[in-house]
TORGULUM-886061 format. One line per field, with one value per residue: residue in one letter; x, y, z of N, C-alpha, C in turn. Coordinates in steps of 0.001 Angstrom, whole numbers. Layout:
# residues N
res c(A_...)
n_x c(X_...)
n_y c(Y_...)
n_z c(Z_...)
ca_x c(X_...)
ca_y c(Y_...)
ca_z c(Z_...)
c_x c(X_...)
c_y c(Y_...)
c_z c(Z_...)
This chain:
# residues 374
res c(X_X_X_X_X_X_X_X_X_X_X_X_X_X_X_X_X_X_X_X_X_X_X_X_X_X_X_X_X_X_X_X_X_X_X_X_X_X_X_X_X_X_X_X_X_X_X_X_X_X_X_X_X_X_X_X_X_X_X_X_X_X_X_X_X_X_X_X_X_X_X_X_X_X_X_X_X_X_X_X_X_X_X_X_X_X_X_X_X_X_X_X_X_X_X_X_X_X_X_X_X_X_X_X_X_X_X_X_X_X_X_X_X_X_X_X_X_X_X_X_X_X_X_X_X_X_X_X_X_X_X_X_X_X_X_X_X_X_X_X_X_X_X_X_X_X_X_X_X_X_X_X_X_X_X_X_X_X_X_X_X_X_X_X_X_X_X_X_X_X_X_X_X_X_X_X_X_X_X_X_X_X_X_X_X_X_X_X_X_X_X_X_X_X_X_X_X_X_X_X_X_X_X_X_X_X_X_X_X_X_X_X_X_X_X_X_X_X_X_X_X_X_X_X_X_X_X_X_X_X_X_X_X_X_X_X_X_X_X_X_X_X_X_X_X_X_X_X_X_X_X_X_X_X_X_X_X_X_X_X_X_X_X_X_X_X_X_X_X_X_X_X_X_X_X_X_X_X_X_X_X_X_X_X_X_X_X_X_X_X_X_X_X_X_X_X_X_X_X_X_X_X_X_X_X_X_X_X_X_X_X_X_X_X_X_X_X_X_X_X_X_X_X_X_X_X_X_X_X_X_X_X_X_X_X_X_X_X_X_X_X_X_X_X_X_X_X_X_X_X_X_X_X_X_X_X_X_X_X_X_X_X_X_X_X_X_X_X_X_X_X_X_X_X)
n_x c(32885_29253_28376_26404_23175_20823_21818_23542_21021_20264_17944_15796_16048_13758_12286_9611_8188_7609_9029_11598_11673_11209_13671_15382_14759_15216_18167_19092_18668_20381_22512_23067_24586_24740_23856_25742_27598_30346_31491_33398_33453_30427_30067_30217_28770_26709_26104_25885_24029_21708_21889_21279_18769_17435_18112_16700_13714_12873_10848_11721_14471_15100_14354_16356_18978_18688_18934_21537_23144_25225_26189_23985_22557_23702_25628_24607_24360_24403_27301_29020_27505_27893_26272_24314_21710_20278_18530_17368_18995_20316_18216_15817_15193_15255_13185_11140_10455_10826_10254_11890_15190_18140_19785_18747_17363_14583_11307_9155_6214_6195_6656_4729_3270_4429_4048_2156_2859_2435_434_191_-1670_-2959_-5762_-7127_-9232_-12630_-13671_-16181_-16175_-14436_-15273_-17950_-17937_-17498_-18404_-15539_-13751_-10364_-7486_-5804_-1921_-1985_-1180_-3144_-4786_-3983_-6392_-6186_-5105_-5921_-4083_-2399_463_732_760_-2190_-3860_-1561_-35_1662_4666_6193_8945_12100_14189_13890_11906_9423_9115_9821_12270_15835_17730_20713_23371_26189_29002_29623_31250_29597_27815_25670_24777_22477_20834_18318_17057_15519_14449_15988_16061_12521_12053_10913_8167_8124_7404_7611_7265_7087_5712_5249_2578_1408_205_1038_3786_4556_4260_1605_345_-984_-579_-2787_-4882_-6387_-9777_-11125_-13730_-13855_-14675_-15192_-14785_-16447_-15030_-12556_-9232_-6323_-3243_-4408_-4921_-5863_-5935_-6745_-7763_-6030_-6340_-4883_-1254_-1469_251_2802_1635_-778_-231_-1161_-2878_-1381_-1857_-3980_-2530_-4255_-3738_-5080_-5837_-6745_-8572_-8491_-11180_-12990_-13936_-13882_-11787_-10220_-9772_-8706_-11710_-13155_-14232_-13499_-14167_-14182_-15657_-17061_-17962_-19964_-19143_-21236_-23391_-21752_-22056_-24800_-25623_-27687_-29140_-27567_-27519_-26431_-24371_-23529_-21871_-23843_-25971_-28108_-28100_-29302_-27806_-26831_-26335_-25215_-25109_-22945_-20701_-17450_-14493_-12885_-14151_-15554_-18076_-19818_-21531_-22616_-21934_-21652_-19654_-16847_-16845_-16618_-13903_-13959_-16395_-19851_-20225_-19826_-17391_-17471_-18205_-16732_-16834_-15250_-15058_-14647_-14579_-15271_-13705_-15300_-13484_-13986_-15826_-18934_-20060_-22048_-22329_-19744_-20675_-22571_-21044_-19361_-21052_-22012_-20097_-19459_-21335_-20284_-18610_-16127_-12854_-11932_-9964_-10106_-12323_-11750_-10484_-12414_-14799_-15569_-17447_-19328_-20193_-20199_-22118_-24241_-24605_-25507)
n_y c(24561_24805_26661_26897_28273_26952_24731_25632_26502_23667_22895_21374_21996_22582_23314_24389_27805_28115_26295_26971_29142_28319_26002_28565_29795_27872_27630_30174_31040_28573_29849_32654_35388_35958_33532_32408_30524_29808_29637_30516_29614_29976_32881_33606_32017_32417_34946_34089_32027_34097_35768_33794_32961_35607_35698_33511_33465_35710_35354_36706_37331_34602_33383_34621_33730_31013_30840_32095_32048_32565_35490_36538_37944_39439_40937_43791_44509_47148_49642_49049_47048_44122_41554_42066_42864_44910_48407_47385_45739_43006_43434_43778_41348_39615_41299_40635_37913_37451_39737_41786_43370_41441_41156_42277_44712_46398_47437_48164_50205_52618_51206_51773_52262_50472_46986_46056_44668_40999_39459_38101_35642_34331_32305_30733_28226_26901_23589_22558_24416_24370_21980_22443_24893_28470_31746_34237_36241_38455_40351_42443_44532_46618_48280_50799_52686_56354_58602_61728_62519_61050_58709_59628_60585_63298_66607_69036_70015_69975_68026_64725_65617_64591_62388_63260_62181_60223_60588_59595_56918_55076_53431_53023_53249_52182_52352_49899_49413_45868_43158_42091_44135_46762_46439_46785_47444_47565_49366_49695_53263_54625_57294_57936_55592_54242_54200_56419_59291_61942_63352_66240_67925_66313_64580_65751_63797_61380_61314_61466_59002_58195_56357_54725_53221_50840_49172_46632_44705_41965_39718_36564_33957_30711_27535_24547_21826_22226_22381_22205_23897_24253_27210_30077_32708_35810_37726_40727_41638_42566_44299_47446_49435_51682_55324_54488_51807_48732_46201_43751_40336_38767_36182_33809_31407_28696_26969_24573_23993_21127_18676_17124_14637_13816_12470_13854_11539_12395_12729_11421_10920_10311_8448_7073_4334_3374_-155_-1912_-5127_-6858_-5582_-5601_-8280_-9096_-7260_-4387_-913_2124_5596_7936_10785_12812_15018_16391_15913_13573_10719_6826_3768_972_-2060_-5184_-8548_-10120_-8268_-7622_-6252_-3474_-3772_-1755_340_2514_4995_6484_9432_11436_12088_14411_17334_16594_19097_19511_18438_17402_15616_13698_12527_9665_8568_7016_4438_3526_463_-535_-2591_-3407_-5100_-5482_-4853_-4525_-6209_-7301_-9144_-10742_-10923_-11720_-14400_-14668_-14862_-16672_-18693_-18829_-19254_-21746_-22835_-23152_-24909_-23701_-22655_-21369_-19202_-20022_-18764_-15893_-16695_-16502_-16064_-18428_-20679_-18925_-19584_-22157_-22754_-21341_-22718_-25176)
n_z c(-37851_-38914_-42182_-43444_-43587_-43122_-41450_-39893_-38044_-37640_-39227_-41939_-45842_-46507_-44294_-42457_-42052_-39266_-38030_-38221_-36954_-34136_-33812_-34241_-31212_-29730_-29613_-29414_-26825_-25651_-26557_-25956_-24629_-21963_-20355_-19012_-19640_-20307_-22469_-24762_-27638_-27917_-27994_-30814_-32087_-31460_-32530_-35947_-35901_-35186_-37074_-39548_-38730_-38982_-41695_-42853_-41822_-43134_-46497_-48826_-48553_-47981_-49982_-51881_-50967_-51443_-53865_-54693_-52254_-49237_-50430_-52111_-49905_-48424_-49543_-49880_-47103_-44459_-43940_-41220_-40034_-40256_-40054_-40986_-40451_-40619_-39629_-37561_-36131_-33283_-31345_-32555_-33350_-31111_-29537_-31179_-29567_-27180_-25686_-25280_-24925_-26004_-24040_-21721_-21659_-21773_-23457_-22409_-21037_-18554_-15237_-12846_-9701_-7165_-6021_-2976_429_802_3332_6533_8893_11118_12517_14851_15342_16427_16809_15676_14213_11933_11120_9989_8507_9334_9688_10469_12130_11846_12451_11909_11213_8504_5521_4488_2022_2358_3050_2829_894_-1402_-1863_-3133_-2338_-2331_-1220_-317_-2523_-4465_-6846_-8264_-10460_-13180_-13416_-14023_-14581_-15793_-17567_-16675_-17489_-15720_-15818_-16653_-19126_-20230_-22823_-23878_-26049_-27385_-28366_-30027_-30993_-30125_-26740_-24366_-21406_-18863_-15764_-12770_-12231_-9946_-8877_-9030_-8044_-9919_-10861_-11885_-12027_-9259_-6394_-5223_-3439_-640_1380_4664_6005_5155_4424_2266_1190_181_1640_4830_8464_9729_11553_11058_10567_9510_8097_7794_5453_6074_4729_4944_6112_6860_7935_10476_9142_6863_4319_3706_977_512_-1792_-2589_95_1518_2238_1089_-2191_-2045_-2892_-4139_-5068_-6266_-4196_-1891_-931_1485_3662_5668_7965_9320_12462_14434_17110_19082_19962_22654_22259_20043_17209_14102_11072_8214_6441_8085_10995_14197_17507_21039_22546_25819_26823_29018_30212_30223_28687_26057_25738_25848_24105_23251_23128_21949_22955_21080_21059_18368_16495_14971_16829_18467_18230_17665_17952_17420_19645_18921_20167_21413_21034_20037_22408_20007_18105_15075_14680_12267_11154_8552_6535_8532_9405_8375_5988_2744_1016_-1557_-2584_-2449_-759_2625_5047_7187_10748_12756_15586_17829_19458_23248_24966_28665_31520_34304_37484_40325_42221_43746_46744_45682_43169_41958_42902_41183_38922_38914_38971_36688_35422_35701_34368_32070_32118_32670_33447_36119_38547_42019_44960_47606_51053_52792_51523_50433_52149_52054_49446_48971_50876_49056_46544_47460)
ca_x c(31530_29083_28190_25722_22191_20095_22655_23337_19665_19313_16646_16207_15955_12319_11461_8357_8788_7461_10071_12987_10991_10858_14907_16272_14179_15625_19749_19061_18483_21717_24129_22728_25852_23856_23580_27452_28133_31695_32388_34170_32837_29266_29266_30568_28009_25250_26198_25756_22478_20805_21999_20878_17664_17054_17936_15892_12677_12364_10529_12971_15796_15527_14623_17898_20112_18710_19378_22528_24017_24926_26322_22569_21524_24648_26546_24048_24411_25044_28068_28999_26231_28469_25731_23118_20604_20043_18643_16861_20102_19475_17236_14590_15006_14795_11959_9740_10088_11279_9873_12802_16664_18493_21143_18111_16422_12792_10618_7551_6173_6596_6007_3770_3573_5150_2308_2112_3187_1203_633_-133_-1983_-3455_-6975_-7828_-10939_-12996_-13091_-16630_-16201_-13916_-16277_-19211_-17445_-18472_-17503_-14818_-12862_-9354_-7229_-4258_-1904_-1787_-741_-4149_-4844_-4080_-7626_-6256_-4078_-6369_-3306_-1045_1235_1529_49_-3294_-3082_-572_43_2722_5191_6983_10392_12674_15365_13076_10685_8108_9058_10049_12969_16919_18378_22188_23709_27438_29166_30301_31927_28639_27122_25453_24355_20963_20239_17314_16596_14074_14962_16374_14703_11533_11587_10172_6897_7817_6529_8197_6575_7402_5198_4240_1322_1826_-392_1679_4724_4598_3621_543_-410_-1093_-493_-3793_-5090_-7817_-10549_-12009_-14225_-13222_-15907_-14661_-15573_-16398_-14148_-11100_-7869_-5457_-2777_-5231_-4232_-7125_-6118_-8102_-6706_-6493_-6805_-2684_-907_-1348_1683_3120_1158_-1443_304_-2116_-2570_-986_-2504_-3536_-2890_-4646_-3405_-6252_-5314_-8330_-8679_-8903_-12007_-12715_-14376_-13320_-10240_-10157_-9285_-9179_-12737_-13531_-14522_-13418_-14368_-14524_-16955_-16859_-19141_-19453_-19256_-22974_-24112_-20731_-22565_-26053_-26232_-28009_-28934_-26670_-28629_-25086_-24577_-23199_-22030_-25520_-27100_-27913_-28577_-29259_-26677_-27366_-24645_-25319_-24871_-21460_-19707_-15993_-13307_-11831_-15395_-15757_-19430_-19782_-22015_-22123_-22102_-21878_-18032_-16669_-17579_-15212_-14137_-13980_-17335_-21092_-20742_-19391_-17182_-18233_-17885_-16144_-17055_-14082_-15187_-13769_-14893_-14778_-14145_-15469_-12592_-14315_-17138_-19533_-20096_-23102_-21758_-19086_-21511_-23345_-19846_-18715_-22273_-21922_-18427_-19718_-22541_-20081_-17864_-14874_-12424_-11829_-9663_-10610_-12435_-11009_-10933_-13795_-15858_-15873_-18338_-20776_-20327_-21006_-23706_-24709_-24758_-26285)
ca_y c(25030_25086_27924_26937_29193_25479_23807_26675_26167_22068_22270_21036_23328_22289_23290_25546_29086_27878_25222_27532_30031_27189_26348_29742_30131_27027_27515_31410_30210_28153_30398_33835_35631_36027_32441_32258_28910_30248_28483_31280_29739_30350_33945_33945_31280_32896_35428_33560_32000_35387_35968_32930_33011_37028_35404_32582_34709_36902_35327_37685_36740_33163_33093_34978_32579_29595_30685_32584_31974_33979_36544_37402_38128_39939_42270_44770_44935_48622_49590_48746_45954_42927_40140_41761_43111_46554_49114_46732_44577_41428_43737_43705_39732_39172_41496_39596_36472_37436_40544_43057_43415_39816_41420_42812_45721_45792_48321_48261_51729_52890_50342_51827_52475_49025_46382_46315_43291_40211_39542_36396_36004_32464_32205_29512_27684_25384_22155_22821_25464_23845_20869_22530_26206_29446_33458_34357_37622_38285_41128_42316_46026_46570_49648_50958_54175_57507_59534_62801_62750_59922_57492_59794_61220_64769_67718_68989_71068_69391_66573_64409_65488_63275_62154_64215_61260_58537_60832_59183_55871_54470_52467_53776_52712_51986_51546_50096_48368_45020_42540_41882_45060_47490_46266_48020_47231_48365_49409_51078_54600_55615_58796_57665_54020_52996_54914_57569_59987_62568_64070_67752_68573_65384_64992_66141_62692_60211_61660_61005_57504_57562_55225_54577_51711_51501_47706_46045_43789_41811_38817_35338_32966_29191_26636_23241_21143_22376_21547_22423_23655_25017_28060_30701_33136_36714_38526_41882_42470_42734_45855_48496_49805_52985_55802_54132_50666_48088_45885_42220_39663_38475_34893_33070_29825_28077_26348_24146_23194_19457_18093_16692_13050_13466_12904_13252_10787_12978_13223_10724_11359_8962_8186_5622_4136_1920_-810_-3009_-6402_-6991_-4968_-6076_-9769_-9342_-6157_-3196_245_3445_6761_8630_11976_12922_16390_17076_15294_12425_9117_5544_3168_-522_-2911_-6505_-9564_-10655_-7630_-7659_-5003_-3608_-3513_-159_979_3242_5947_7237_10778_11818_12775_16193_17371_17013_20596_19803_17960_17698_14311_13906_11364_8448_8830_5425_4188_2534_254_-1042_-3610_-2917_-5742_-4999_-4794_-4755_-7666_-7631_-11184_-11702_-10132_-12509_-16122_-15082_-14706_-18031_-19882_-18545_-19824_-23501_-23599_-22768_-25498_-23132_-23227_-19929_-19167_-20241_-17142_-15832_-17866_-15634_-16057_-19777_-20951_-18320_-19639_-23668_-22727_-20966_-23761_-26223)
ca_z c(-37588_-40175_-42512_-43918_-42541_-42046_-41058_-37919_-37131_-37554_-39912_-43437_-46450_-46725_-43141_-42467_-41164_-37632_-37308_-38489_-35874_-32845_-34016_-33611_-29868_-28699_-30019_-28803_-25084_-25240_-26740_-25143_-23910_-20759_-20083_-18613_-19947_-20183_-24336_-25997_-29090_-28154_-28759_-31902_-33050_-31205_-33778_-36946_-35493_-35621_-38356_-40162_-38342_-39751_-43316_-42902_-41439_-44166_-47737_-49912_-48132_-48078_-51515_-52892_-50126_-51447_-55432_-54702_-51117_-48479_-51285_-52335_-48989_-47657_-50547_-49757_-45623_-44396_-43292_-39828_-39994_-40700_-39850_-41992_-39700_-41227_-38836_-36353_-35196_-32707_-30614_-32796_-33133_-29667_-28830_-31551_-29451_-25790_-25314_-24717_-25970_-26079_-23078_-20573_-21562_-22129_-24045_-21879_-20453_-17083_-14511_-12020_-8050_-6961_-5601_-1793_339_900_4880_7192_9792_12221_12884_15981_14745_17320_16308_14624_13218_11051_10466_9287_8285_9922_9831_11515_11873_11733_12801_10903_10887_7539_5495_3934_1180_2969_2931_3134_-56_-2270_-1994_-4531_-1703_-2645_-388_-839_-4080_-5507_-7542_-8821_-11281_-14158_-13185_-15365_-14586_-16660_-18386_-16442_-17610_-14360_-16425_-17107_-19829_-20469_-23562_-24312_-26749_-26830_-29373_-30924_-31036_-28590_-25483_-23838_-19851_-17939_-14265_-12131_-11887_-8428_-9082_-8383_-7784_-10520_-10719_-13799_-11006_-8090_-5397_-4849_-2267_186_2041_5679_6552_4924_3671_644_994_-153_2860_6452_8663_10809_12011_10293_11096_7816_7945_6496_4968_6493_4408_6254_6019_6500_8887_10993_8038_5933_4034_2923_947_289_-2888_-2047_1263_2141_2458_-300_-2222_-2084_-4061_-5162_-5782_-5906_-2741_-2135_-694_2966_3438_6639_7902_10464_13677_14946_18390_19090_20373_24213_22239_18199_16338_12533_10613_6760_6076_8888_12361_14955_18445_21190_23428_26363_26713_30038_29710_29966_27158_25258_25576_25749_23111_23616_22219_22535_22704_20756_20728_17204_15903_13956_17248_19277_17033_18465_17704_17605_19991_18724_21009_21262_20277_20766_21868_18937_16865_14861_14219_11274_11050_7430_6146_9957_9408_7675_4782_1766_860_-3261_-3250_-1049_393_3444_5725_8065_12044_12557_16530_18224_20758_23819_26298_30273_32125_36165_38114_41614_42534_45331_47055_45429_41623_42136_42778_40027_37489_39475_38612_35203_34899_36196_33766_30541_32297_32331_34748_37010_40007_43533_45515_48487_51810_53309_50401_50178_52796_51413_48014_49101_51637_47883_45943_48353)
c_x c(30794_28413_27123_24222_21529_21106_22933_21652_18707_18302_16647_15307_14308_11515_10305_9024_8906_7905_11298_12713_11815_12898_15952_15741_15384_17821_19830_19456_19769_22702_24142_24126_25616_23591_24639_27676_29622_31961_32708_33738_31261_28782_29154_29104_26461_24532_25558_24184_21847_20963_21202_19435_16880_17101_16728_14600_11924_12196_11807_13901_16031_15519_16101_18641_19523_19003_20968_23245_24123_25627_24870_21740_22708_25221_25811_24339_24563_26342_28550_27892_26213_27478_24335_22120_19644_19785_18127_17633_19099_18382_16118_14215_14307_13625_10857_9614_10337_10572_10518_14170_17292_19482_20244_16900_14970_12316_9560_7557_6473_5733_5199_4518_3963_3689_3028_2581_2289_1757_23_-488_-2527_-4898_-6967_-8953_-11214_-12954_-14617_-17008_-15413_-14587_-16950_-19005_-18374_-17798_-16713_-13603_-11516_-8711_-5940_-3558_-1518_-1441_-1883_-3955_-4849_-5313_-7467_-5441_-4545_-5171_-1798_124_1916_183_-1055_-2675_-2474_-418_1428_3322_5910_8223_11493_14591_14943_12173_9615_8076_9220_11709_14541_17519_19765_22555_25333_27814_29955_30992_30689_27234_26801_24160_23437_20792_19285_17100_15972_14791_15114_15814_13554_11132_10904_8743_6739_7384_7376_7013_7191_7331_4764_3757_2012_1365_601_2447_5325_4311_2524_-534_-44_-995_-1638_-3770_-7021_-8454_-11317_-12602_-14003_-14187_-15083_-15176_-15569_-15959_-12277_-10316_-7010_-4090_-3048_-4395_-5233_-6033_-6838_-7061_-7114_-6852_-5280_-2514_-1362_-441_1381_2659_-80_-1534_-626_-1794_-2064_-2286_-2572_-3743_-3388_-4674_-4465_-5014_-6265_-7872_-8902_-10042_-12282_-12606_-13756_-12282_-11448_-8987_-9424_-10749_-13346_-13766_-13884_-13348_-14130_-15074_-16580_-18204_-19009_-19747_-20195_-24061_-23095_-21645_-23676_-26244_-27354_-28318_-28575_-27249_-26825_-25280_-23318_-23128_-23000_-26495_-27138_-28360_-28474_-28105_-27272_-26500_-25387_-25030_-23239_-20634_-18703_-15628_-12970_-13014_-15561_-17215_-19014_-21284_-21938_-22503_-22482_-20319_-18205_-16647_-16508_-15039_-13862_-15537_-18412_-20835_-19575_-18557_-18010_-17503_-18328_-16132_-16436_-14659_-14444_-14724_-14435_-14871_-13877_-13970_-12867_-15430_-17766_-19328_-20940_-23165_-20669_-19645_-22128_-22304_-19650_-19821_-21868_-20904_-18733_-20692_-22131_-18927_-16406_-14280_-11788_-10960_-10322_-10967_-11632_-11201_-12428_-15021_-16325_-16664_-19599_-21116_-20846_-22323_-24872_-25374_-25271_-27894)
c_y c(25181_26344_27929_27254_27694_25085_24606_26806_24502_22106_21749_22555_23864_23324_24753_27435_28678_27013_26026_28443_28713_26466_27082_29813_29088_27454_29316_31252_30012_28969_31849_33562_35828_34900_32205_30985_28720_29541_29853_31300_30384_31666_34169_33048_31264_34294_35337_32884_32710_35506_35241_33353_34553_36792_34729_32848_35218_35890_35466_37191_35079_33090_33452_34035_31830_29744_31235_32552_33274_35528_37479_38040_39313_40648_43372_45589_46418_48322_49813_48218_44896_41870_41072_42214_44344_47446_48212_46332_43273_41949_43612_41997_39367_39864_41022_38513_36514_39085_41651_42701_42242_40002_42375_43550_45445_47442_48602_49947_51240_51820_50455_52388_50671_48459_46199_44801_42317_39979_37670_36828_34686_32630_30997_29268_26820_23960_22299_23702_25102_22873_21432_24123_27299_30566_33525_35677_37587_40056_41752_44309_45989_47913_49993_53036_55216_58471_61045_63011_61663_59105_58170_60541_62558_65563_68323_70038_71012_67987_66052_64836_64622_63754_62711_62926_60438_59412_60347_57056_54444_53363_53647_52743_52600_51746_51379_49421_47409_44179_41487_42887_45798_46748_46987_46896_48165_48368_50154_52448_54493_56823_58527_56549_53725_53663_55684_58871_60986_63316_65321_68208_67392_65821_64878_64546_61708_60367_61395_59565_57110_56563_55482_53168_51744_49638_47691_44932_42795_40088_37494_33964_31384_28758_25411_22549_21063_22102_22273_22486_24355_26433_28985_32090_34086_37624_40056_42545_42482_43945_46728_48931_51343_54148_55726_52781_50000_47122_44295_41927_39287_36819_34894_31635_29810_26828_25802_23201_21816_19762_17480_14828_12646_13842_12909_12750_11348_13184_12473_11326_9683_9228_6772_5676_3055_1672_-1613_-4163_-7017_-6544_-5619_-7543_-9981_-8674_-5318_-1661_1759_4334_7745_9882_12580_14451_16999_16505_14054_11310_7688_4593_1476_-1762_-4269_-7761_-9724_-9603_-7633_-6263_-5281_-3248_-2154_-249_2357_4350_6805_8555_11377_12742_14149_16378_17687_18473_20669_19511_17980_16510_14512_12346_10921_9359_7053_5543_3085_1460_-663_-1640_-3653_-4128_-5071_-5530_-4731_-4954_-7321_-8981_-12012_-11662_-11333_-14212_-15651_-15247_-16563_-19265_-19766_-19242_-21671_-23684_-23829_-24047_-24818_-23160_-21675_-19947_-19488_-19506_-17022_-16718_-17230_-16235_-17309_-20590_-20772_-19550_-21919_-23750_-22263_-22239_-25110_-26605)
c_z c(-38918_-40799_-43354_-43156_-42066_-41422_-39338_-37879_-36802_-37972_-41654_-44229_-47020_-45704_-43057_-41689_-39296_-37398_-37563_-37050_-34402_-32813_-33332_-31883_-29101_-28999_-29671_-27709_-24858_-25435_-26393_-24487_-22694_-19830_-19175_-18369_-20434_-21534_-24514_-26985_-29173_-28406_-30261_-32969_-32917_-32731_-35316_-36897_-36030_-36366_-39338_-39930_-39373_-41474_-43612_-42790_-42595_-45804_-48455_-49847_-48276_-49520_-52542_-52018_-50843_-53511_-55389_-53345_-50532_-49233_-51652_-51295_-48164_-47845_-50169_-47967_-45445_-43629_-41922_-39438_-40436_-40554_-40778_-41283_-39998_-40044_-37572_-35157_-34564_-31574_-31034_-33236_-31771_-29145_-29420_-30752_-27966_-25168_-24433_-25535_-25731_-25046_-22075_-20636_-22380_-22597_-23763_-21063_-19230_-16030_-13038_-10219_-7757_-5629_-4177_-1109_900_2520_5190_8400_10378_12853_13443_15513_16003_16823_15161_13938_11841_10107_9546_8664_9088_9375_10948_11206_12537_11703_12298_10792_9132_7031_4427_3277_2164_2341_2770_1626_-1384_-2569_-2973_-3786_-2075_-2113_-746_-1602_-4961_-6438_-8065_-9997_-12024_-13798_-14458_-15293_-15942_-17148_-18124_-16922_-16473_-14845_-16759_-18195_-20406_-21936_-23833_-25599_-26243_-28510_-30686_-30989_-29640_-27957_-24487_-22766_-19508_-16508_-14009_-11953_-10624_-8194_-8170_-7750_-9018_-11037_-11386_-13168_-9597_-7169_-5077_-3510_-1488_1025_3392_6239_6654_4672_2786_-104_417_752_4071_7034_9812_10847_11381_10670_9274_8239_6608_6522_5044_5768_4981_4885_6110_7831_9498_9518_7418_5688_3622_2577_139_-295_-2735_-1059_2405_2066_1047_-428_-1965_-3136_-4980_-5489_-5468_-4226_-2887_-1516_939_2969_5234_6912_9188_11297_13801_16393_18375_20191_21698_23370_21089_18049_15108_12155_9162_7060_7669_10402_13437_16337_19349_22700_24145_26974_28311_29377_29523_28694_26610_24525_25343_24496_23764_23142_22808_22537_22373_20340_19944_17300_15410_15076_18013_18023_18021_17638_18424_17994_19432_19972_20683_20905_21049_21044_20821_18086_16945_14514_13616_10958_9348_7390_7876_10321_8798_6490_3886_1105_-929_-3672_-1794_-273_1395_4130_6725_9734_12326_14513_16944_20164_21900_25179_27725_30598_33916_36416_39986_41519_43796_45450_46229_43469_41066_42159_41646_38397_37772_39116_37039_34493_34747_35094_32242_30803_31797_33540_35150_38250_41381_43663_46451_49786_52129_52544_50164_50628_52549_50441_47694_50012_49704_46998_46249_47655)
């Protein structure tokens, strides 16, 4: 292994502080006894790391290592402070760059009333309500601030005292030793949960909760365009924590009814229309009644089944930007299926004049149809 301080951080003897910095972060990570990458060797060389890294760090220090080795940087150590760290150790390494002790514990104050939980709930949309967005209210039990106690769950008169477990910190701290010094863990107090905080006296309302679970009504701003899927949510309007704790979140997923005439197609609208065979051939104009309205619609001569008519900006409205989709018109060609006698000589003349060739009629019908043609 090598012993030399660059050399345990892979950098050259040139390298800047913020690459010796960026170095130690990344060869920390891996050889963290915390990691349980089960090497044996890696504590020992997680060791020497820090070490290096704490030489390397410091101006002063590098300068006597790089004229005199690790002798100039190390004869001095205190005793029972074999890697050189003086009073700090690798805790105060690791909380410059990780923000707590390099084996858990953290140095942040007391962490509060704990935040409340986020809820869900399904709003049915019509079909345009979705299209073109609307208001729409939504019904939810939630657990909202107790009024009788301003949310801090202690009896009128009273107020919370500091947790004499955690001093109010909401945090316990452990310390043992281990084979590379002492070892500092943190957890929420049991005491209080977490909160730095006891209740003496709770409120008769909430018992000590701080909250109530009542049912809520809150209005939710649709925006058009949205889907079956859809997800809205409204920050802050979920349960409230305990005490005070702030509130989560309420999410709302939308349902949207389907339509009697429209699918969507994404932004698109799509329909379909049947034509008889007369308009199909001759052409003709549609009097169409559109989501924003009736609109005329223009059949052409000859149109086939199968022809879409397009309608622009008549579809749903994209929900990142203003323009809107098409309402795409699927059409489909009727052919009659029951003839009078005289519906029938005029298909049968029609047929004779395109020189096409057609089934016989029935016997009945045949007498008519040459007295007809006489």
């Amino acid at each position: 292994m090598a012993t030399d301080y660059y050399e345990l951080l892979g950098v050259s003897r040139t390298a800047t502080p913020e690459e010796i910095k960026r170095a130690f972060r990344r060869l920390a990570r891996e050889l963290h006894p915390d990691t349980g990458h089960g090497d044996p060797d890696a504590e020992a060389r997680f060791k020497q790391v820090a070490h290096a890294y704490e030489v390397l760090s410091d101006p002063d220090k590098r300068r006597r290592y790089d004229t005199f080795g690790p002798e100039g940087v190390n004869g001095g150590s205190p005793a029972g402070d074999p890697f050189g760290f003086g009073g700090g150790g690798l805790g105060d390494v690791f909380e410059a760059f990780f923000g707590g002790s390099p084996f858990g514990g953290r140095t942040s104050g007391p962490s509060g009333p704990p935040r409340g939980a986020d809820l869900e709930v399904v709003a049915d949309l019509e079909f345009t309500e979705a299209v073109f967005g609307c208001e729409h209210a939504v019904s939810v039990r939630t657990a909202v601030a107790c009024s009788a106690c301003q949310a801090t769950g202690a009896a009128d008169g009273t107020e919370p005292v500091t947790c004499y477990e955690c001093q109010g910190t909401g945090q316990v701290q452990r310390v043992r030793q281990s084979l590379i010094g002492q070892m500092v863990t943190s957890s929420p107090c049991a005491r209080c949960a977490g909160s730095g905080q006891i209740i003496a006296s709770p409120c008769p309302e909430c018992r000590g909760e701080g909250r109530l679970v009542e049912e809520r009504t809150y209005t939710v701003d649709i925006p058009a365009g949205v889907d079956s899927g859809s997800t809205l949510r409204l920050t802050g309007r979920g349960a409230v924590g305990p005490r005070g704790g702030p509130a989560g979140d309420l999410y709302v997923h939308l349902r949207v009814k389907p339509h009697p005439r429209f699918t969507r197609d994404g932004a698109d609208l799509r329909c379909t229309v049947h034509l008889p065979y007369t308009q199909a051939t001759l052409g003709t104009t549609l009097e169409f009644e559109t989501l924003d309205g009736p609109e005329e619609v223009e059949v052409p001569r000859a149109t086939a089944s199968g022809t879409t008519f397009r309608l622009r900006g008549r579809g749903v409205p994209h929900l990142e930007r203003r323009s809107r989709g098409d309402l795409l018109i699927d059409v489909v060609v009727d052919v009659p299926t029951e003839l009078s006698e005289e519906e029938e000589e005029v298909l049968r003349r029609f047929a004779e004049l395109r020189a096409e060739s057609v089934a016989p009629p029935p016997a009945g019908l045949m007498s008519k149809l040459r007295s007809a043609f006489k």
